[in-house]
Steps between C-alpha positions, in 0.01 A plus 500: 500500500426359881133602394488291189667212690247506778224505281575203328589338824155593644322372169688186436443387897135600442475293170683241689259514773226473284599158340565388826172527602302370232715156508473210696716345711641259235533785251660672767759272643579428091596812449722544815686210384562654159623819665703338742693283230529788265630693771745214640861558451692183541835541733724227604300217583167645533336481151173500306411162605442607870186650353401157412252291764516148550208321599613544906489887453180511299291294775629733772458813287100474476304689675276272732626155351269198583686222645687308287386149432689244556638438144637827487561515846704189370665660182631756717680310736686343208563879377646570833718227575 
């Protein structure tokens, strides 16, 4: 039984692995989203809609953002306050 287990560990994290690496980075960040929120188990306050960026989070989550001009440097002061 442990045998059969492992071996479908070890080929579902090598399929896994595969996909992985012939994504891109957008492909790949889609698809961690869609794990994460099928994954997510609400509890008291915390629930699916932490998953959820607004437009503060999605500036500082890219990688190497250019500076932000100044209309959306604008729009997200307005987000902020």
């Amino acid at each position: 039984m442990k045998t059969k287990r492992l071996a479908l560990v070890a080929g579902f994290t090598a399929l896994v692995g595969f996909g992985c690496a012939t994504m891109n980075d957008a492909q790949v960040s889609e698809r961690a989203v869609e794990i994460m929120k099928l994954s997510f188990q609400e509890h008291g306050q915390a629930k699916l809609d932490r998953l959820e960026q607004d437009d503060v989070q999605a500036v500082c989550s890219r990688v190497s953002p250019p500076p932000a001009s100044p209309d959306d440097a604008a729009h997200l002061r307005m987000k902020m306050a």
